[in-house]
N, C-alpha and C positions, 0 to 999 in steps of 0.2 A: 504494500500500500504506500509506504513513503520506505526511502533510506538517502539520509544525508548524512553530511558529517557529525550531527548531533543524535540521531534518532534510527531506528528500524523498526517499523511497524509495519506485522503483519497477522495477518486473520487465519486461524485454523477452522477447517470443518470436518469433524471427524466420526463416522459412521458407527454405529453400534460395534464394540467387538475390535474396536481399530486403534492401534498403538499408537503414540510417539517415537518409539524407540530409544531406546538408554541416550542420554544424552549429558551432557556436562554443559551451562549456562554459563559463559564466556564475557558476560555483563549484567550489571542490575539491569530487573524487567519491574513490569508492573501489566498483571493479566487481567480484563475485564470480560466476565461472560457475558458473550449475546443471547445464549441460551443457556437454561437451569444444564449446568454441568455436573453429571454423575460418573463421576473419576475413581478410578484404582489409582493411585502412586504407590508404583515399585521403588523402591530407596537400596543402597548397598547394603549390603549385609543382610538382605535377607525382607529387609520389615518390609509390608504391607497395610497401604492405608487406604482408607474407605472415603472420599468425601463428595458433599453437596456443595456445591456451587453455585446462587442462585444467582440467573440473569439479571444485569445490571449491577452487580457486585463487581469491585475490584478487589486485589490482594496486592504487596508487592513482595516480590528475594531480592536477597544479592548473589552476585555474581558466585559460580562458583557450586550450584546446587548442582547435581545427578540424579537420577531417576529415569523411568521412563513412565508414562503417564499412557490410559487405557481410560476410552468409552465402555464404561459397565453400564451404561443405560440403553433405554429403548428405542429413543431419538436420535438422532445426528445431534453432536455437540460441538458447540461454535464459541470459540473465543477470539479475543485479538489481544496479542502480546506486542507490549513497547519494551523494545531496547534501548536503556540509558549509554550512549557510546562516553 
């Protein structure tokens, strides 16, 4: 959606059952969902977490999270994440 030398912002849409895959966050973000997001987060070491997301909410990390992130829900699940460069 944008990437300049301040920002990267862009929109996930991702379908019941459909990963992120393991990934390592390279910059502070700040995720907003456009739809109730019902997420697995896989973390190292094993943990497993469960959460709700509701549309219209944001969260922010810093740089430097791992995970990979998973549609457990029954809808497509849509957010758009901002990279602080």
């Amino acid at each position: 959606m944008i990437d300049d030398p301040r920002v990267r912002v862009t929109r996930f849409d991702f379908e019941p059952g459909a990963e992120t895959g393991w990934h390592t966050h390279a910059m502070d973000y700040v995720i907003t969902a456009v739809t109730d997001c019902h997420m697995r987060l896989d973390m190292p070491g094993g943990e497993m977490r469960e959460v709700v997301v509701p549309a219209g909410t944001a969260y922010r990390r810093e740089e430097g999270v791992e995970h990979n992130v998973i549609n457990i829900g029954d809808e497509v699940m849509s957010f758009v994440e901002v990279e602080l460069k």
